[in-house]
C-alpha positions as CSV (number, residue, x, y, z in Angstrom):
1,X,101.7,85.2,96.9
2,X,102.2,86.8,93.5
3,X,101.0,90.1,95.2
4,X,103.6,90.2,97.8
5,X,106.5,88.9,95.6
6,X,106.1,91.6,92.9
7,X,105.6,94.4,95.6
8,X,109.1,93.1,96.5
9,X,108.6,92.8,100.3
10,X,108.6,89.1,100.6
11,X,110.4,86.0,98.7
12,X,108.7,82.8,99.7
13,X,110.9,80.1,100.5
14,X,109.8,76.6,99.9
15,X,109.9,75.3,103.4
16,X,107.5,78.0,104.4
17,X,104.2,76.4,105.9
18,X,100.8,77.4,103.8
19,X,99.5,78.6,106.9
20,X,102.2,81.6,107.3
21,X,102.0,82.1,103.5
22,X,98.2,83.1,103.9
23,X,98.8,84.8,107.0
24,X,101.3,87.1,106.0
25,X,99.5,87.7,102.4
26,X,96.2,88.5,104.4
27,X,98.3,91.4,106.7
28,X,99.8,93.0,103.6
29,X,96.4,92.8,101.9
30,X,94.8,94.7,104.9
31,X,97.7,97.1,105.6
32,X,97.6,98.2,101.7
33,X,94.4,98.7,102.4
34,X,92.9,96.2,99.4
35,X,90.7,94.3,101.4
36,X,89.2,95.1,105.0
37,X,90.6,92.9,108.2
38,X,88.3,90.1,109.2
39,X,86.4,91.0,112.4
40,X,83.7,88.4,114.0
């Protein structure tokens, strides 16, 4: 969360579920290209 906060694209708002927390922290992590997407 600390990643997408001090890029300045997203301010987490307490009643945000873990799940969309992760979920949007895994797409900016794959889009900034620091980690590859998840394929099965």
């Amino acid at each position: 969360m600390k990643y997408g906060e001090g890029r300045g694209v997203v301010e987490f708002e307490p009643t945000d579920s873990a799940t969309e927390k992760i979920e949007y922290i895994y797409r900016l992590l794959v889009h900034d290209k620091i980690i590859q997407p998840y394929t099965s």
